[in-house]
C-alpha positions as CSV (number, residue, x, y, z in Angstrom):
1,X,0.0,0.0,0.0
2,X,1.1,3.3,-0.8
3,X,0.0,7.0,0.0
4,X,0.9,9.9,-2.2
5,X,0.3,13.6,-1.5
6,X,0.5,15.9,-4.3
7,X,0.8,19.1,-3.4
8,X,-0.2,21.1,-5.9
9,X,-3.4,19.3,-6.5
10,X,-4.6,20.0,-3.0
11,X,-6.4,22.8,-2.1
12,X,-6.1,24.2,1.6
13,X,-9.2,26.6,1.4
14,X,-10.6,26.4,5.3
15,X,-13.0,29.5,4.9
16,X,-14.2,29.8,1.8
17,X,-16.1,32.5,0.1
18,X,-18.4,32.6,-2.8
19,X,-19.5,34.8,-5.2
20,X,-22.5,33.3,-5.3
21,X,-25.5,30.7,-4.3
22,X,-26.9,28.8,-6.4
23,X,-30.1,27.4,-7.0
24,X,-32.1,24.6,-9.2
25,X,-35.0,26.1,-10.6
26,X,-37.2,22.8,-10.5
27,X,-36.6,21.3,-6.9
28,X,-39.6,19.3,-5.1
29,X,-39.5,18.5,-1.8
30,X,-41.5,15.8,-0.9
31,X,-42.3,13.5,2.6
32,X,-40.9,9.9,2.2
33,X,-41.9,9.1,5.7
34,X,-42.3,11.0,8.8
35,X,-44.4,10.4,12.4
36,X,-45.1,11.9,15.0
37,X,-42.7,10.9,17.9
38,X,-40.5,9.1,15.7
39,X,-37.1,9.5,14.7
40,X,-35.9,8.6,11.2
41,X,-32.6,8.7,10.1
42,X,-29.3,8.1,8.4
43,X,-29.9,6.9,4.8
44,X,-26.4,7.4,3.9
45,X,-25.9,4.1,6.6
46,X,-28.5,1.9,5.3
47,X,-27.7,3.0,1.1
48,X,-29.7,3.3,-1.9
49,X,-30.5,1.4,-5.2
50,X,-32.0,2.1,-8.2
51,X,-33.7,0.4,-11.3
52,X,-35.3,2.8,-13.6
53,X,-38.1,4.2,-11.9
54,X,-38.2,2.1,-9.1
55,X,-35.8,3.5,-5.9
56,X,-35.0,1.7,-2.4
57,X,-33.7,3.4,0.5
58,X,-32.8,2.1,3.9
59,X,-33.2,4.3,7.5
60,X,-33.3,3.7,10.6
61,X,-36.2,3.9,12.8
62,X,-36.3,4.8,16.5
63,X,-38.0,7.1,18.9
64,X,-37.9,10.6,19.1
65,X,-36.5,12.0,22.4
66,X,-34.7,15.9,22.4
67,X,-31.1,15.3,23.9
68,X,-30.0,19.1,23.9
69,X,-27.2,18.3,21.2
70,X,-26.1,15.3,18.9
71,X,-29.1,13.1,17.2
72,X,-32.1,13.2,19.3
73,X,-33.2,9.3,19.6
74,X,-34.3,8.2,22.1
75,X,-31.2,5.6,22.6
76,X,-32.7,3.3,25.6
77,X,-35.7,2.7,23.2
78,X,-35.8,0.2,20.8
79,X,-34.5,0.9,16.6
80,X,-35.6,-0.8,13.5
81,X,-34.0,-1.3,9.7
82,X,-36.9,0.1,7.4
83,X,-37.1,0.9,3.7
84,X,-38.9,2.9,1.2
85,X,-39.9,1.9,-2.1
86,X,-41.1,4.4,-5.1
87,X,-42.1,3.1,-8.3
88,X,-42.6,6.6,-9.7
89,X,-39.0,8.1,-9.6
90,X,-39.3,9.6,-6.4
91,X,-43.0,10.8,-6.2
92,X,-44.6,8.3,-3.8
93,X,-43.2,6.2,-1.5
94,X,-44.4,3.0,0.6
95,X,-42.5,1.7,3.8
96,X,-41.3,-1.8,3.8
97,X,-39.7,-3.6,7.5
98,X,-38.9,-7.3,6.4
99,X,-38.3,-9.2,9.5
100,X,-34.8,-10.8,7.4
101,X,-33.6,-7.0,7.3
102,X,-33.7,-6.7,11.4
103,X,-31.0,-6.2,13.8
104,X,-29.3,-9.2,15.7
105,X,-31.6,-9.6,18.5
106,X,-30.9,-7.3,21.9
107,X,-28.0,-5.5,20.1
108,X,-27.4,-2.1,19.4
109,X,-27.0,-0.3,16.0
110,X,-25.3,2.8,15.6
111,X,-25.2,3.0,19.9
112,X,-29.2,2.4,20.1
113,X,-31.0,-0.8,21.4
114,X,-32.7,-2.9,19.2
115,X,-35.2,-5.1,20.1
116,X,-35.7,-9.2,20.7
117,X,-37.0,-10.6,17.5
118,X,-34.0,-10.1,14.4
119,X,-33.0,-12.7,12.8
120,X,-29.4,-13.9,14.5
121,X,-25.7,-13.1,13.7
122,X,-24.0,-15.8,12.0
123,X,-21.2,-16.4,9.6
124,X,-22.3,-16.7,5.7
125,X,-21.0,-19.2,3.4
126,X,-20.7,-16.2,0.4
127,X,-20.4,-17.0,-3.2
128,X,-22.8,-14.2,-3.9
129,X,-23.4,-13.6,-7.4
130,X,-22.8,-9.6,-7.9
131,X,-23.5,-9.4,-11.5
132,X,-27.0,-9.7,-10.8
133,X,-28.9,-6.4,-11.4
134,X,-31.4,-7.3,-8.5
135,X,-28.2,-7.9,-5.6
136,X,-28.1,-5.1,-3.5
137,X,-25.5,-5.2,-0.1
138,X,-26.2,-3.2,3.1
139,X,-23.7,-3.3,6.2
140,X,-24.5,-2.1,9.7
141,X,-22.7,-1.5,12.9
142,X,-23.3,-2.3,16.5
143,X,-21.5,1.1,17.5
144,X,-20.2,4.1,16.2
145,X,-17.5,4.3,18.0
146,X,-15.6,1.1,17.7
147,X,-18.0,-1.5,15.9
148,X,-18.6,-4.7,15.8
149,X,-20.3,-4.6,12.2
150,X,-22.2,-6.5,9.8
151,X,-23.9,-7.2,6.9
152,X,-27.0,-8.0,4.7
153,X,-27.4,-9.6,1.5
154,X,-30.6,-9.2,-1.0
155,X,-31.1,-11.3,-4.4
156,X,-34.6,-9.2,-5.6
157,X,-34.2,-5.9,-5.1
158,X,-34.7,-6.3,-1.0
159,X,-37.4,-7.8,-0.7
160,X,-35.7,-10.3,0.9
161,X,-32.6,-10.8,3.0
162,X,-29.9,-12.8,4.1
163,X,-28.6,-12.4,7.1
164,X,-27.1,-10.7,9.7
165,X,-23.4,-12.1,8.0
166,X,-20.6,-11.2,10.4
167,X,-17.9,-9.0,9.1
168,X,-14.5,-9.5,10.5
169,X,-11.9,-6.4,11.8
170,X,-9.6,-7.0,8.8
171,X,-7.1,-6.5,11.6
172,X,-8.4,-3.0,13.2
173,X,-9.7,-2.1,16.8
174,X,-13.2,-1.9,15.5
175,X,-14.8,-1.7,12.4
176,X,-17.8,0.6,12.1
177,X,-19.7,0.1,8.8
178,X,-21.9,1.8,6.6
179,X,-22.9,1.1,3.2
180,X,-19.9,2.3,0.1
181,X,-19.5,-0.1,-2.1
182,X,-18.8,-0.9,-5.9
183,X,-19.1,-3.9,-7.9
184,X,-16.2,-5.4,-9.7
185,X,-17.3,-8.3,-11.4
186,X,-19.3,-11.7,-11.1
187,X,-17.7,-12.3,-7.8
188,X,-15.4,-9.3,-6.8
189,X,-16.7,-6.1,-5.1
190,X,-14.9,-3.5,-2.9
191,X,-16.1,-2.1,0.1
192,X,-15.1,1.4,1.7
193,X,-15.3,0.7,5.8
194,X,-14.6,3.0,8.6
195,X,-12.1,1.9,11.0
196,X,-12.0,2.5,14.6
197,X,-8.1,4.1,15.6
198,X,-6.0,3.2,18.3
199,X,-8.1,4.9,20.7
200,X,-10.7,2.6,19.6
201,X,-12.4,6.0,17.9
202,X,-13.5,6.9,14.7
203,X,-11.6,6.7,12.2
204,X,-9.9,6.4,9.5
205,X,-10.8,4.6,5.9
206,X,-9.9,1.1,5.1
207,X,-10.7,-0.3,1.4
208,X,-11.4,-4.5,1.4
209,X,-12.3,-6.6,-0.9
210,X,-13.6,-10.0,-2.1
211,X,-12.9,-11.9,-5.3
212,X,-14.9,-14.9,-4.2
213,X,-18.6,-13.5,-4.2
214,X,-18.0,-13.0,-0.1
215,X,-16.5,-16.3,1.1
216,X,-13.3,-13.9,2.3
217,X,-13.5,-10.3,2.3
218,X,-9.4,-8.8,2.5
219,X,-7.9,-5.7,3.4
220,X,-6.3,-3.8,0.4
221,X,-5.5,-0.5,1.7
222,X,-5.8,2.9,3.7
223,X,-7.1,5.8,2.1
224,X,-5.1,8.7,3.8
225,X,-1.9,8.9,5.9
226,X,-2.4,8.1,10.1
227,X,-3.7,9.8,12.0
228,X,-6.4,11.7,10.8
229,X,-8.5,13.3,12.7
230,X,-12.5,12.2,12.3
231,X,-12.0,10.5,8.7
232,X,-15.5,8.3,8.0
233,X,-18.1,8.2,6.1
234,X,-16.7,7.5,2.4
235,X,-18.9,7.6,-0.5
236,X,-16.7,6.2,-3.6
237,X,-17.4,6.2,-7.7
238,X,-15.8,4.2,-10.2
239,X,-14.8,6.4,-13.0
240,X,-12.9,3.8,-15.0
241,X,-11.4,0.5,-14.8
242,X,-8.8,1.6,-12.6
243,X,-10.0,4.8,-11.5
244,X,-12.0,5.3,-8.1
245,X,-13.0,9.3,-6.8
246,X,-13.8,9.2,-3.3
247,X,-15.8,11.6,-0.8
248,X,-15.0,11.6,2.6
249,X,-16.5,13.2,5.8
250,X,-14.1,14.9,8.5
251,X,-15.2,17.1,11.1
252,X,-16.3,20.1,9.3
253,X,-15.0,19.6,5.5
254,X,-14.9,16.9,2.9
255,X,-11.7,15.7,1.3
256,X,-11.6,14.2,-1.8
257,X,-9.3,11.3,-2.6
258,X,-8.4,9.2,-6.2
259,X,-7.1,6.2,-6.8
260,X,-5.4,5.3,-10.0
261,X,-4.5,1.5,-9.0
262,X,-8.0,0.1,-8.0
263,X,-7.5,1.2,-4.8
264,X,-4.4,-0.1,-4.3
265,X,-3.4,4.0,-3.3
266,X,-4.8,6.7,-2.9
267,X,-3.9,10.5,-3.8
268,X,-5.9,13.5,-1.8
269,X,-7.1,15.3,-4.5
270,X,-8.8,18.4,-2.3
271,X,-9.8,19.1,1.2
272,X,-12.7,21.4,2.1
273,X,-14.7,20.1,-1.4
274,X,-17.7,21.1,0.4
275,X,-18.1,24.8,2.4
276,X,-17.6,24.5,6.2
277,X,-20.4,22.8,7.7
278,X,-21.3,20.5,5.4
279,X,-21.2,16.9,5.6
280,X,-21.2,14.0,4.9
281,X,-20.9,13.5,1.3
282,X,-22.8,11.4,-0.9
283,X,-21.3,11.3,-4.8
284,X,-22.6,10.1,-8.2
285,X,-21.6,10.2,-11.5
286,X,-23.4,11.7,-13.9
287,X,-24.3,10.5,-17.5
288,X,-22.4,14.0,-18.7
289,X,-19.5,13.0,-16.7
290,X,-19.5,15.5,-14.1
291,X,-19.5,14.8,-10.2
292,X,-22.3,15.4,-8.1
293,X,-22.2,15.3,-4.6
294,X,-24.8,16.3,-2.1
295,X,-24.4,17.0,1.9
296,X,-26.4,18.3,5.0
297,X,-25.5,21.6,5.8
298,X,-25.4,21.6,9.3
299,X,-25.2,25.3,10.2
300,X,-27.1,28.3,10.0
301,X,-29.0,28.5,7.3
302,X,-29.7,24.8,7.9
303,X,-30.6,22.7,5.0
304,X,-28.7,20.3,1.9
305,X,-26.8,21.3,-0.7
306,X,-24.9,20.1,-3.5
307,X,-21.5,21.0,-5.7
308,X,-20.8,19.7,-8.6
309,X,-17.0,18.5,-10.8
310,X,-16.7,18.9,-13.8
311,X,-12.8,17.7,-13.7
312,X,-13.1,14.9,-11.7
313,X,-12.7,15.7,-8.1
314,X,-9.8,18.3,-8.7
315,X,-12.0,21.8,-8.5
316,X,-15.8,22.1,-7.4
317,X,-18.5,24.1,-8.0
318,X,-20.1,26.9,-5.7
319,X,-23.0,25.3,-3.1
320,X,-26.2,24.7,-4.7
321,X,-29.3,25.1,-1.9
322,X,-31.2,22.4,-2.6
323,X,-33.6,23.9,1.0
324,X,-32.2,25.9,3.6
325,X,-35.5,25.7,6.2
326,X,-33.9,23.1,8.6
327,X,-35.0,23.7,11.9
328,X,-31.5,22.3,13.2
329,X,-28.1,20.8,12.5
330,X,-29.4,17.1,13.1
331,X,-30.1,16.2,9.1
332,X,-28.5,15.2,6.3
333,X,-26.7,12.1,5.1
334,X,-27.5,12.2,1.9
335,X,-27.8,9.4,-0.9
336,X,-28.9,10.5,-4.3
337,X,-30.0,8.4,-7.1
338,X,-30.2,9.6,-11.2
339,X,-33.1,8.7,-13.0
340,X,-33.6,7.5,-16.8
341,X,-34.6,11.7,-17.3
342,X,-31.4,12.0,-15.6
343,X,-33.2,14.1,-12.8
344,X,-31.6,13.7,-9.4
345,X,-33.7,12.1,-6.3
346,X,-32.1,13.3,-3.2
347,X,-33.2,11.3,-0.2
348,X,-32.1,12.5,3.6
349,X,-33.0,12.7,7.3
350,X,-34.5,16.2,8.0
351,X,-36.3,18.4,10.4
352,X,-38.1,21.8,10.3
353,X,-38.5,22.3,13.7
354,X,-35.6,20.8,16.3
355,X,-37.7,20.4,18.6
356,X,-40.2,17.6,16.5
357,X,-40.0,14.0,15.1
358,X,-37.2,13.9,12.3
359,X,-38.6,12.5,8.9
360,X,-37.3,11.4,6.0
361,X,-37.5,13.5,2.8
362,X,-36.1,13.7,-1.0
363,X,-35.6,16.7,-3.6
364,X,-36.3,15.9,-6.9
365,X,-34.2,18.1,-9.2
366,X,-32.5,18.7,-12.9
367,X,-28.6,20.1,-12.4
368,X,-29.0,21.2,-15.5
369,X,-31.5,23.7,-14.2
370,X,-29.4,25.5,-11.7
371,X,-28.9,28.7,-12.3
């Protein structure tokens, strides 16, 4: 494993300043799910799929409970793996819980109890057949902080589920998973983890992968130098058969990474992609070739925006407000999905009010409309 720093590629802007906001002239912000007393969140740790029209997104489901900072769940109540389903592109959504998607039973995900009926943690046998356009992959973790984590395999578009499939520490003091992933081939995938440090904290970004449809699942490499301070969260594109761009969240900026090697190494392309605030990333790939990627902003004006490449990670746009009425800094974690229109479906965890239920909503909108 190597680790290169180019220094004339990086861009050390802390502060930046813009000439100007912009906006999409077509956004619709729309409800995916939202109840009172309830807490909804974190679609950028569940993930999201797409065929055509039809879009899947995982969250998590828990109890609203107002904590005076961080998330407010209720963390001594019981959480629950959901989905939502549209078949229109985004417009309307149903809510799906299959039992074979539920936490091990009397665990924790992401630090908050789950309840007694989940199927149980067990290893999986693997040999998973990628190329199928129905397989979708989700991973979990227990905690935040240091793991353990795990995983959850779907054949039909997750409906169904096998698992939870225990995920080893690929030799790290805790691995604490979310859902970054590409597919390689037939049997071969890579998966972008957040590893726990020294200090059994997050983090810092380990790339694995399997050749073998899952039987064995291998460390490749680090993505950035140790330590770093906060580094989770990746969201990763393949821009070519050896080319990878990937997003990743620190405390209050993105950097931006490329690999050249299949992720053999990595090169920091940019830090502070996104303005000071925002986070964590979530990046696509558009059919023009640019770069999208959308974030929570978690400041004043509170809301999600995007930024857009158009040279492949080296320089970024200025922010685009998708909404700025956030009623507080807990919202965000994007995942965005393109559509055969090549309109943009945003789907994040939001609130209007800090003080209410956080809900689940999605932007539809055209890039090609922002002015």
């Amino acid at each position: 494993m190597k680790f290169a720093l180019v220094a004339p590629l990086v861009a050390l802007v802390l502060a930046p300043a813009y000439a100007q906001e912009l906006q999409p002239s077509d956004a619709q912000n729309l409800v995916v799910y939202q109840e009172s007393g309830r807490f909804a969140g974190w679609p950028a740790n569940h993930g999201i799929w797409s065929w055509g029209d039809e879009i899947l997104v995982g969250f998590e489901r828990g109890y609203f409970r107002d904590n005076q900072s961080g998330h407010d769940i209720d963390y001594s109540s019981p959480a629950e793996h959901v989905l939502a389903r549209s078949l229109d592109g985004g417009q309307t959504w149903s809510i799906e819980q299959p039992h074979s998607l539920q936490p091990p039973p009397n665990t924790k995900v992401a630090n908050v109890l789950t309840g007694p009926d989940g199927p149980p943690l067990r290893d999986c046998a693997g040999g998973y057949d990628f190329s199928n356009p129905d397989f979708v992959i989700t991973f979990r973790m227990e905690s935040h902080q240091n793991g353990p984590s795990h995983y959850y395999v779907s054949g039909n578009r997750g409906k169904t589920w096998n698992g939870p499939c225990n995920l080893g520490d690929f030799g790290q003091p805790g691995i604490m998973a979310r859902t970054d992933y590409l597919v390689n081939g037939h049997r071969d995938m890579t998966v972008f983890l957040t590893a726990a440090k020294r200090n059994r904290q997050e983090g810092r970004i380990i790339v694995v992968r399997t050749s073998d449809g899952g039987r064995n699942w291998n460390f490749q490499s680090y993505m950035g130098p140790e330590p770093l301070d906060y580094s989770i969260m990746p969201s990763s594109v393949r821009l070519g058969p050896a080319s990878i761009v990937s997003a990743v969240r620190r405390r209050n900026w993105i950097d931006v990474y490329r690999s050249n090697d299949n992720g053999d190494s990595w090169t920091l392309l940019n830090q502070a992609a996104t303005d000071i605030g925002g986070n964590p990333p979530s990046m696509v790939h558009m059919p023009d070739g640019r770069l999208l990627m959308t974030y929570g902003y978690r400041k004043a004006p509170y809301g999600i925006r995007a930024r857009y490449s158009e040279d492949e990670g080296l320089t970024w746009s200025e922010p685009i407000i998708l909404r700025e009425d956030g009623g507080g800094s807990d919202l965000g974690y994007t995942r965005t999905v393109v559509r055969p229109d090549s309109k943009l479906v945003t789907v994040y965890y939001y609130n209007t009010d800090a003080a209410r239920e956080r809900f689940i909503a999605a932007t539809i909108w055209d890039l090609n409309s922002v002015r």
